[in-house]
N, C-alpha and C positions, 0 to 999 in steps of 0.2 A: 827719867820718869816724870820730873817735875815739869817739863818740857813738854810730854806728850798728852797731858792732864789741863797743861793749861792753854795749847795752840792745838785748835782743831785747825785740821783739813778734809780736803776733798775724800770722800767715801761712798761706798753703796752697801745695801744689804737688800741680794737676791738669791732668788732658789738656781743652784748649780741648773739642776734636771726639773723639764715638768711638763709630764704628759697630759694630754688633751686629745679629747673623741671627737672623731671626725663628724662635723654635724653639729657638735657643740660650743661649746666658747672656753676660753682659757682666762687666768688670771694668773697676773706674774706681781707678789708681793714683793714689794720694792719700798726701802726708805732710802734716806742718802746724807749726806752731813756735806756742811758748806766751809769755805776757811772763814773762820769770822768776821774777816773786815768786810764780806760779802752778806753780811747779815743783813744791812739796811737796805742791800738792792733788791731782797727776797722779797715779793710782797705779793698780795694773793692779786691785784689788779693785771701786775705784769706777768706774773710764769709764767712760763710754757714749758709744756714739755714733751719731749721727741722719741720716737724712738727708732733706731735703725737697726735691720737685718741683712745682715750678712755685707755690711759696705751702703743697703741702701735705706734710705729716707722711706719709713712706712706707716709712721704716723706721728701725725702733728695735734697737739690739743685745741689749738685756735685752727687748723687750717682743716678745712674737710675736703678731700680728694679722690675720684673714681679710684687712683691707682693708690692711694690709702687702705691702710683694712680698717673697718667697721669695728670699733669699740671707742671706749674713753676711761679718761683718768679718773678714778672712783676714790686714789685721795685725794690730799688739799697740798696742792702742792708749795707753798708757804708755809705750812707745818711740815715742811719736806718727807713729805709721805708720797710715793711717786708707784702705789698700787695700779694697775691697769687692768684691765677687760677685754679681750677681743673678741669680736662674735663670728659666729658661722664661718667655724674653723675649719678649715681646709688643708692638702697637703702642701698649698702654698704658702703657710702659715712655720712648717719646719725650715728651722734655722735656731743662731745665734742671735741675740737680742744685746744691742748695748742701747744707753738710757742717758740723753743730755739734756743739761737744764739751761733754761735761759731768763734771766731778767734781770731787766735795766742793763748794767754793767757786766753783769754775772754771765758766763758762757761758760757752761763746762761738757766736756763726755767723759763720760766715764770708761776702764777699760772692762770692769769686770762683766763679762756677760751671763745669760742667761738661755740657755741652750730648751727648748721647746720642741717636742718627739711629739707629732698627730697618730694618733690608732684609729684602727677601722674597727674594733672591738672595746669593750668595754674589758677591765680588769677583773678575773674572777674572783668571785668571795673565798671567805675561807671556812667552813664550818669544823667546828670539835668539839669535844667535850668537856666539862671544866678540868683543868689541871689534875687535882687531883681524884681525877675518874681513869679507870682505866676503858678502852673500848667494849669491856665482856663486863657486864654489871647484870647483878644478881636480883629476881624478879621481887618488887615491893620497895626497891631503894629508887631514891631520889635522882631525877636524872635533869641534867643542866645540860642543855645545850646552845652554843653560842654562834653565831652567823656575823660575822664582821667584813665588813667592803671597804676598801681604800673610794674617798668619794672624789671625782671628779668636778670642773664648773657643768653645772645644767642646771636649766630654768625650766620647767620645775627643777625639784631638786627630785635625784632617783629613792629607787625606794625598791624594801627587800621584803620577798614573800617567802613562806615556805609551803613544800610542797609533800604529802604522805599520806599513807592509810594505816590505821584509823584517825581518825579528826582528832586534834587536839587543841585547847583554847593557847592563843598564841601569847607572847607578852608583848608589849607595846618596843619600839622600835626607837633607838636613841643615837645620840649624835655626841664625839666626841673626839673634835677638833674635828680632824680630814676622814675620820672614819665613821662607817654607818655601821650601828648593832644593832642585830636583835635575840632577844633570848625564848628561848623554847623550854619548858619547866613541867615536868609529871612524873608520873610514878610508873614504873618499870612491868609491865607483865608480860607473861609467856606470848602474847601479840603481836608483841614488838620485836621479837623475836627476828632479825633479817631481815626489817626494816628499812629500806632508806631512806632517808633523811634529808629532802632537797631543800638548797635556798638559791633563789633567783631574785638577781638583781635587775632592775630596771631602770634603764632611761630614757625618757619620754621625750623625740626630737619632731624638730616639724615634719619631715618627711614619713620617718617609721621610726617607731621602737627598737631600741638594742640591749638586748641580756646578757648575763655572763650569768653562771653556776657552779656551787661546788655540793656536793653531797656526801654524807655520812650512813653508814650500814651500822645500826646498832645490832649488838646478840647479846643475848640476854638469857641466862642459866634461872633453871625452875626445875622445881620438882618434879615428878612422874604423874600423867594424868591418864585415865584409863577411858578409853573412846566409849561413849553411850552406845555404839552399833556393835558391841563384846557382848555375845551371847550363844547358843547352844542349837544346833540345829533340828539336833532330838537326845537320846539322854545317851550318847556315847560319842558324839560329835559334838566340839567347844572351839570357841574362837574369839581369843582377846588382842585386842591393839591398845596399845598406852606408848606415850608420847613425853620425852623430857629430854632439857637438856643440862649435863650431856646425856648422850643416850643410854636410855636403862636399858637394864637384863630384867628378863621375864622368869617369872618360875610357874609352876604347876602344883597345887598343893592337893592332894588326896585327903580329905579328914584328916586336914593338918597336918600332913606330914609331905613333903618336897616328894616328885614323882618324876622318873626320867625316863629316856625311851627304854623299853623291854618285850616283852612277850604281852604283856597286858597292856599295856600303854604306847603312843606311838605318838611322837611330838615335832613339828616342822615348824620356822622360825621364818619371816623374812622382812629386809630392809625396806621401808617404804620411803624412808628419805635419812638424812643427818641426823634425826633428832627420833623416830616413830620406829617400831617395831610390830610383827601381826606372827603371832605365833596358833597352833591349830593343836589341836590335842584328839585323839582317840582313843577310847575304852575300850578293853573286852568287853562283852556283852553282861560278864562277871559280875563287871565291876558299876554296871547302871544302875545298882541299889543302893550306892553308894550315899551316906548321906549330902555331903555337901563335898562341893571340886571349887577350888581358888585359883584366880590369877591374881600376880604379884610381880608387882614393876618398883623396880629401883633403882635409884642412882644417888651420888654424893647428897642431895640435897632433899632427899625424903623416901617416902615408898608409897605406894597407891595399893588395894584390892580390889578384886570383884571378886562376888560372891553370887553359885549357880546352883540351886538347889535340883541336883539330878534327880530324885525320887518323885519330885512334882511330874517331869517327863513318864518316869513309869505307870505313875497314877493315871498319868492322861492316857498313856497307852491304854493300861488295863481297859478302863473305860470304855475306852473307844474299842474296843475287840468285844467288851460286853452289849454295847452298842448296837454295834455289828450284826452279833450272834441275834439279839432279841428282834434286831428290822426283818434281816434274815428269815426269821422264823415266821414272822406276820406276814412277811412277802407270801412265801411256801404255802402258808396256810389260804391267804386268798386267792392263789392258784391253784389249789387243788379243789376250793369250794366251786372257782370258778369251771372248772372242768367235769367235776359231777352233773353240773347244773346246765351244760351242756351237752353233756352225754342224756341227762334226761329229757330233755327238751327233742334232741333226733330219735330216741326211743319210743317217745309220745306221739310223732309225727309219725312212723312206720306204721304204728299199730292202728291210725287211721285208715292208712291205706290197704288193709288185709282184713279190718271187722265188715262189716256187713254195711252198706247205702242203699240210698233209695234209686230204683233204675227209671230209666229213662221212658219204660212204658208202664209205670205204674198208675197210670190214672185209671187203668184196667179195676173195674170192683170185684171181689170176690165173691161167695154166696151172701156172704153177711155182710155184703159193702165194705169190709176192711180192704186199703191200700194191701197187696201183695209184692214184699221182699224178697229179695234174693243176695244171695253173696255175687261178689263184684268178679272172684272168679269162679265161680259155676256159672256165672249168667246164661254164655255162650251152650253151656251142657244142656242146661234148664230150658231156653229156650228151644232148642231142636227136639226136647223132649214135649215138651207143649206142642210143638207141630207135629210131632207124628199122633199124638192122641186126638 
């Protein structure tokens, strides 16, 4: 122990595995230790340092070469910090990496390597919900949920959105170490209901952007809510929908009292989805005086009514039959005036034509100059009587 405390040697500290998107750049954290009497030839004027893949020579810190890859040493390697950078990472980029140091005196490689896997995708996020949430949360609690991305090198640096209806204000997005979070925070309502809950991750490369995604389905338990369009078609025809989860049972309430199908009543039910119910009810004709008819939706976590006052229905009726009866009546009446007033009117005109006119040879004077009339039919008689006289 006192031996290995007090004589260093040759060492490295790299990542076994380290994935890198194709398009983007990698970095392979590296420090390294020296045997000490090597200490004095370390020095920042002289290192260098190399690194080869797979057998071959692929980069040099002093020497820049076509058949090099494109990056550089981003430590200092005199503080033997031997971090590196590659850029515009390609599949000629997979391999083994070993890492030697040189100056002055000093020549080492190292054996341990450092194994580099390029993707043509990006790593998907992961979204859930806090710990201790279960995925079925109950409507008006608190809901956390969280988006986290393993981050890759990229210049920008990527970056996470979410994606859902309704809009929700999002919370700002944090960094810790090699992972990207972000947290999504609100209150729970029948809305959100089958939800999903998308987060995309982004990387912004010269060529095109590349995403990855994961998404969460929230459902979320509420109480029974009774649809605005629950109403009555006339006063022995009714039709209610209400909506909860999980899904409610409906009832039919006569003047408070629960009604089922029989000889008066006739009740049909049907599924409109996982959560929604539309139930129909019919009365005897009996029973449309009835004061007041209920619908009533329930499930574990509350119960809903509506409330249909039938007798308003009969009043309208009534009404409307008295309505009826009274236009009815005015109608009838100015049809029959009108038909009198007609019949008088062609009576008026006959009796024109059978009184008495003036004929066509009346400018004839009489003894005392009066104009001489005749009827329209004796004319014909009249006159061959004047001709034989």
């Amino acid at each position: 122990m006192m031996q290995s405390v007090c004589c260093r040697d040759f060492s490295i500290s790299l990542p076994e595995k380290i994935k890198a998107l194709s398009g983007s750049c990698v970095i392979i954290k590296c420090t390294f230790e020296i045997q000490e009497k090597h200490d004095k030839d370390l020095t920042e004027s002289a290192a260098i340092g190399q690194w080869s893949k797979d057998g071959n020579n692929v980069f040099n810190s002093r020497v820049h070469s076509s058949n090099h890859f494109k990056g550089a040493i981003t430590g200092k390697l005199h503080e033997k910090n031997c971090t590196t950078i590659f850029n515009n990472v390609s599949s000629n980029h997979n391999g083994k990496y070993h890492f030697r140091i040189e100056s002055g005196d000093l020549k080492y490689i190292y054996r341990d390597t450092s194994t580099v896997n390029v993707i043509e995708s990006p790593p998907k996020p992961t979204v859930k919900l806090n710990e201790d949430q279960d995925q079925e949360v109950l409507e008006g609690s608190s809901v956390s949920l969280r988006c986290s991305a393993e981050t890759l090198c990229s210049s920008p640096p990527p970056t996470l959105t979410w994606s859902f209806t309704p809009r929700i204000p999002l919370s700002e997005s944090s960094r810790q170490q090699e992972l990207l979070i972000s947290d999504l925070n609100f209150t729970a309502t029948h809305r959100h209901h089958r939800v999903t809950f998308t987060c995309t991750i982004t990387y912004q490369l010269q060529d095109k952007n590349k995403t990855a995604q994961d998404n969460i389905t929230l459902h979320v338990q509420y109480a029974p809510q009774i649809s605005t369009s629950s109403s009555c078609d006339s006063a022995t025809v009714c039709f209610c929908e209400v909506d909860g989860n999980p899904s409610p049972e409906l009832e039919w309430h006569l003047s408070g009292r629960p009604v089922s199908n029989s000889s008066n009543t006739f009740i049909s039910e049907e599924r409109l989805n996982s959560t929604g119910l539309r139930s129909s009810i019919t009365l005897h004709q009996s029973l449309s005086h009835t004061s007041t008819l209920q619908c009533v939706g329930s499930n574990t976590h509350g119960t809903a009514r509506q409330l249909f006052q039938l007798n308003l229905f009969s009043q309208e009726a009534s009404w409307f039959n008295i309505y009826s009866f009274l236009i009815g009546g005015v109608v009838g009446a100015v049809m029959v005036i009108i038909c009198v007033t007609m019949l008088w009117i062609c009576r008026t005109q006959k009796g024109d034509k059978t009184g008495l006119a003036r004929t066509d040879g009346a400018v004839s004077l009489d003894n005392g100059g009066e104009p001489f009339y005749v009827n329209n039919v004796m004319s014909s008689a009249g006159a061959a009587k004047l001709g034989s006289s």
